[in-house]
N, C-alpha and C positions, 0 to 999 in steps of 0.2 A: 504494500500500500504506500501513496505518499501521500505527504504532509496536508491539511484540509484549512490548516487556521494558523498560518505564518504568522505570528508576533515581529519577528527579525525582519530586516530587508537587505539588498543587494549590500547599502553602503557599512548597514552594519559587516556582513560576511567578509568586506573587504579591510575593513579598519583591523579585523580581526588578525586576518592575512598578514595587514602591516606589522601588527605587536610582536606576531609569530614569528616575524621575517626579521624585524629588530636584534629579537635575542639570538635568533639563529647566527646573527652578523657579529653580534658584539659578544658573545659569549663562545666562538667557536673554538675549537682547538684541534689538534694533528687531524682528529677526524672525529665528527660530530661537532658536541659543547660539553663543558666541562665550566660548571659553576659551582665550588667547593662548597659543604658547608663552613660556616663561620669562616666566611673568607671575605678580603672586599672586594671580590668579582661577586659575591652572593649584596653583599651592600648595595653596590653601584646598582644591583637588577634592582632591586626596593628602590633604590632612588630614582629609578627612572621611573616607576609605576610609580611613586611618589607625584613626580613633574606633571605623569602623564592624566592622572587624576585630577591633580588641584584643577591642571589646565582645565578641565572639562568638568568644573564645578562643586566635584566631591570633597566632600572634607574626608583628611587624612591624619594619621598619630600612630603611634607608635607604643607596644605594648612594653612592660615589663621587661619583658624578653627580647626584645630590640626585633618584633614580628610587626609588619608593618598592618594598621588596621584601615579599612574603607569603608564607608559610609553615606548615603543624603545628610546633608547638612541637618537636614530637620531632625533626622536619627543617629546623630552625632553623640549628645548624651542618655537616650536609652538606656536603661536599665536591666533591660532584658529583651531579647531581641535572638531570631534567629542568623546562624552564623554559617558563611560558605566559607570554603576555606581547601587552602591544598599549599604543598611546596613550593619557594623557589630553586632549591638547589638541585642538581643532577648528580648522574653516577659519574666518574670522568669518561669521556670522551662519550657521551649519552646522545640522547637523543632530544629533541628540542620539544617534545611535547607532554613527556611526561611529569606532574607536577602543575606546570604551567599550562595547563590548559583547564586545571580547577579555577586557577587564580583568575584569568582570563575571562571564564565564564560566569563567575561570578560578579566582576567589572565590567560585561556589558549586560546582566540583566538592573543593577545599578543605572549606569549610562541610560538604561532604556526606559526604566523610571522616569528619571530622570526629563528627559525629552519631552513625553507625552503627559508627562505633569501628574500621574496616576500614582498611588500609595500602596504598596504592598499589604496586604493583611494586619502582618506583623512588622515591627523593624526589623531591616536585614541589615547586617555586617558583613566584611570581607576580610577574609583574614591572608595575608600571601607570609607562610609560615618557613622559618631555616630549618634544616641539618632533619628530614627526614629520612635521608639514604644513610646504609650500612656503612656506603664505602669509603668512607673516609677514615670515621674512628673507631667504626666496629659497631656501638651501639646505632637506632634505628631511632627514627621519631622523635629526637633531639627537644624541638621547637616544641610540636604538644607537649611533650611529659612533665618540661620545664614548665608550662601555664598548669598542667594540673596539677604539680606537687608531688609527680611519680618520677622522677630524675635520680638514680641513687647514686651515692658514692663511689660504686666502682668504677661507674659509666660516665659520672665529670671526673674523673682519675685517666679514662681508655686516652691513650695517645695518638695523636694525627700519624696515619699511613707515609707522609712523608716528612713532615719537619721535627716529627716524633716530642713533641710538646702537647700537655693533656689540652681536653675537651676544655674544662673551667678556664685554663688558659689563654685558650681562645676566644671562650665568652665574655672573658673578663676584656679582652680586647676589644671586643664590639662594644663599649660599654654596659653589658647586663652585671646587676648587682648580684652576686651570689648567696649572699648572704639565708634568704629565703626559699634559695631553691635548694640549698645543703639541707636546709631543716624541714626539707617537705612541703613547704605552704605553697599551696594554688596560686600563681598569677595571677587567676582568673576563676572567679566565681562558679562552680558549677553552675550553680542555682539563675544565673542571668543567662543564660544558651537554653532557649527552647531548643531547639536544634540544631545541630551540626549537619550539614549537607556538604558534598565533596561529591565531585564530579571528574574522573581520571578515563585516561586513554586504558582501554581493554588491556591487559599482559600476553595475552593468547590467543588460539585462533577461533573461539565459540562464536562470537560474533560475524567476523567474514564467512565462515560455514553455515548460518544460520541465515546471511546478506540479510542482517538489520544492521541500520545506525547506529543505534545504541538499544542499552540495557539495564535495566533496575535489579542494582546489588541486594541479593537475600542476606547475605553475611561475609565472615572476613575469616581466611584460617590463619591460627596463632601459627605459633614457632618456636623452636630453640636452636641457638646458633653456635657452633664454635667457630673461628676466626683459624685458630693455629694450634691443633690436634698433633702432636710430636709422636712417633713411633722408631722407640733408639733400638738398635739392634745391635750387631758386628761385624766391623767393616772383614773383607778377608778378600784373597785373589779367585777371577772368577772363575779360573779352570783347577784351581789345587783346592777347594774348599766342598767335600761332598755333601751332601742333602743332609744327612743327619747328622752333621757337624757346623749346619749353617745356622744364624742366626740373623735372619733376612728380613728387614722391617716394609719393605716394599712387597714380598709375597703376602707378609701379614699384616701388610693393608689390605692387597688384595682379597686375602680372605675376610676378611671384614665386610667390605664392600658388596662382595656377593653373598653373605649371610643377611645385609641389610635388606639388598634386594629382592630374594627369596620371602622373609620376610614382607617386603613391601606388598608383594604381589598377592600374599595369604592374604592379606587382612585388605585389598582392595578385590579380591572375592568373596570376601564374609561381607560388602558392602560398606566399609568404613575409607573414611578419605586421610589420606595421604601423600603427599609427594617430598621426596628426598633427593639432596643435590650435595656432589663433593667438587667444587668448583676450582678449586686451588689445591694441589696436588703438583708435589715438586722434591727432589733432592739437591743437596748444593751444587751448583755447576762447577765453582773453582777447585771443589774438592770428589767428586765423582766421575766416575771414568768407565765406559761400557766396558771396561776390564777389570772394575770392583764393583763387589758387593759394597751394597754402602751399610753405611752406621747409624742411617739417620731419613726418615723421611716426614715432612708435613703438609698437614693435610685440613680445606676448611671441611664443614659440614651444617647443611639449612637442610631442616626438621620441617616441615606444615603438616597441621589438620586443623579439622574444623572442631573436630574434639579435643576436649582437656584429657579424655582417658587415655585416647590414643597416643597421645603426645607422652605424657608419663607411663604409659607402656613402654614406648621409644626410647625413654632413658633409658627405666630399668632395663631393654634390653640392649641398648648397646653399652651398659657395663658390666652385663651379662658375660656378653660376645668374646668384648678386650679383654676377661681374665681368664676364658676357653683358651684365645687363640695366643695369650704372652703364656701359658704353661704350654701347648703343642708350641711354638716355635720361637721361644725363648726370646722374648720381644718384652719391649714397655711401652705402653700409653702414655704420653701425661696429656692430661687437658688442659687447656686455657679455662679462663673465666666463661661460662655461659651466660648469650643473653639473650633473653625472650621475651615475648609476647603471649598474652591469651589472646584465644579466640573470639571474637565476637560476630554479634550477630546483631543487622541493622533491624530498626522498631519497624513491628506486621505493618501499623495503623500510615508512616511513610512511605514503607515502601507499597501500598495499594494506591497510595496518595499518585504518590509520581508513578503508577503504571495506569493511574487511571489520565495523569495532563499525556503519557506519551500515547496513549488511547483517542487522548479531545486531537492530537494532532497527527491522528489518521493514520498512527503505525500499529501495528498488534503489538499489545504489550509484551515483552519478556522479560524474564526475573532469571539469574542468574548468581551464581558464589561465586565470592574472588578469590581467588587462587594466593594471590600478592598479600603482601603488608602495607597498609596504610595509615595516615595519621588520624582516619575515621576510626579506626580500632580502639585507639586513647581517648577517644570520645567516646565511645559507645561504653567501653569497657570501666566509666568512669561515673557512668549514669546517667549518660544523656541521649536522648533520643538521637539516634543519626540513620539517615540515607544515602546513599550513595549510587550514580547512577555513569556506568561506561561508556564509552563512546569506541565504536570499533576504528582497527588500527593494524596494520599489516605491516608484517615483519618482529612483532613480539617489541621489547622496549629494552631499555636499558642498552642499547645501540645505537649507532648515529642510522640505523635506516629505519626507524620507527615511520612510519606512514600515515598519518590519521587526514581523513580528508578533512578539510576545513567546511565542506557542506553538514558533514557528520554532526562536526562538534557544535556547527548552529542547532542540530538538532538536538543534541543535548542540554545545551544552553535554554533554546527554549522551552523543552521540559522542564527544568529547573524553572523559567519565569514563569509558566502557567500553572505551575504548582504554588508559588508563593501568593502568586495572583489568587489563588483561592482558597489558601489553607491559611 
């Protein structure tokens, strides 16, 4: 079906184009964009969406957290007010629409207020939030956790991937006071966010195989992560050291690896959700040689479901697994810090809401789970209603060939506005 009751028009779709193509310009790097958290390439994006707002009449400020906030003037000091919201920053060398295209959508059903001189139901906010990606300092969701008071210690302690100076350090550079978010206290009122909505580019390919625009998130699977999973073994040469004199941490990854996935595969036929990834996997180069066993292999690993039991099944069984497989082949584990996520799940009474505006604009609704982690999670999981709605996108994300049509994400956009419009 197509769309029956356009809210958007051509000059919006193209202004959009413009923003898109902004950041794509001034945030590129070797290939794709790379806009760190707590960086001031992640600044400099806030300050332009700062310019680009005032220009165009919204009032703007700046939270606690040094997260930029957007607004109608007239809902400027609101109380309580529904809140859209997603990231500025990217994976490195990412892709230019993940994150920012919440932020985006969010500032033109703003802007479209705005225009046409009409009041949302409720007050809306815009929030364009930092440091929700992994990749920098290992933790995830940075921005929310620090507004709700879920920030802990180990995680303003995690060190940047490359200047290897902590999180807090960082923050403490952007101006955020620390003081508050060491001792847990919210930012940010639970109790003033009627809702959290957040609107992101699809992960996967449910959407292009379904050929809808987009889709209304049912929920969000948690996670547990390690970064740098060590498996020390002994080094030896690799024609004089026989099998049962070997102490080989790379086959007893290997076995590992395919215990998980066996695993995996049991309990996505007993119908439970799960997906497992070991993405970083490597021995020393300066000190390895396809003519030694090595001594030493590591390794990350990202956990998802949508369940909590499933998830702490997962532990318990992979430290189950690593004390089988360090007695068969004389190996050790050590772990890094774990860090996680619960599961959550977006509110029934939203997500009918926004399947019934993408309904008023002539698509058949679809509901769908996200696969991904998002900063809707720390809202939802924190008591507050949140929905969340995708927009399809080819070639998956966290790469510079992310895809998302710009006709798409109007139509996400204007779910979102016909939804506020009436709820």
């Amino acid at each position: 079906m197509t769309p029956t009751n356009r809210r958007f028009s051509e000059p919006d779709e193209k202004l959009a184009r413009k923003l898109f193509d902004h950041f794509r310009r001034e945030t590129r790097d070797v290939e794709g964009v790379s806009r760190p958290a707590y960086s001031d390439m992640e600044t400099s994006s806030l300050k332009y969406l700062e310019e680009f707002a005032e220009g165009r009449g919204l009032h703007v400020e700046y939270d606690a957290a040094e997260n930029a906030v957007f607004s109608l003037r007239e809902d400027a000091k609101a109380t309580q007010f529904v809140l859209i919201g997603s990231h500025i920053d990217s994976v490195p060398q990412g892709g230019n629409f993940d994150g920012l295209a919440g932020i985006l959508a969010g500032l033109l059903c703003l802007l479209k207020a705005k225009e046409t001189g009409v009041r949302f139901k409720r007050p809306v906010k815009v929030i364009a939030l930092r440091g929700e990606e992994s990749a920098w300092f290992g933790p995830c969701y940075i921005g929310s956790k620090a507004l709700l008071g879920r920030l802990n210690a180990e995680e303003l302690n995690a060190r940047h991937k490359g200047d290897k100076r902590t999180l807090a350090e960082h923050m403490h550079d952007m101006g955020i006071v620390l003081e508050p978010i060491e001792q847990g206290e919210p930012l940010l009122s639970p109790s003033s966010v009627l809702e959290y909505l957040e609107l992101h580019i699809e992960q996967g390919p449910l959407l292009i195989e379904k050929k809808l625009p987009a889709g209304i998130v049912t929920g969000i699977r948690g996670n547990f992560r390690h970064r740098n999973i060590r498996c020390i073994g002994e080094a030896g040469h690799s024609g004089a050291v026989p099998r049962a004199y070997r102490h080989d941490p790379v086959f007893a990854l290997a076995d590992l690896l395919t215990r998980l996935d066996d695993s995996w595969l049991t309990l996505l036929q007993k119908g439970n959700d799960l997906v497992l990834t070991s993405g970083i996997v490597g021995t020393d180069p300066e000190r390895h040689a396809m003519t030694r066993i090595p001594d030493e292999v590591s390794f990350s690993l990202d956990v998802r479901s949508q369940s909590k039991a499933v998830l702490q099944g997962m532990r318990e069984m992979l430290a189950q697994e690593m004390t089988t497989i360090e007695e068969d082949r004389g190996v050790r584990f050590v772990l890094d810090d774990e860090h996680c996520v619960e599961p959550a799940l977006c509110d029934s009474r939203i997500v009918a809401g926004l399947s019934s505006a993408m309904g008023d604009l002539g698509y058949d609704p679809f509901q769908m789970a996200s696969g991904a982690g998002h900063d809707a999670a720390v809202f939802a999981n924190a008591g507050i209603s949140t929905g969340m709605v995708f927009v399809r996108n080819r070639n998956g994300s966290h790469n510079p060939l992310e895809a998302m049509e710009i006709s798409d994400f109007m139509v996400g956009t204007e779910i979102f506005y016909s939804y506020l419009m009436e709820n």
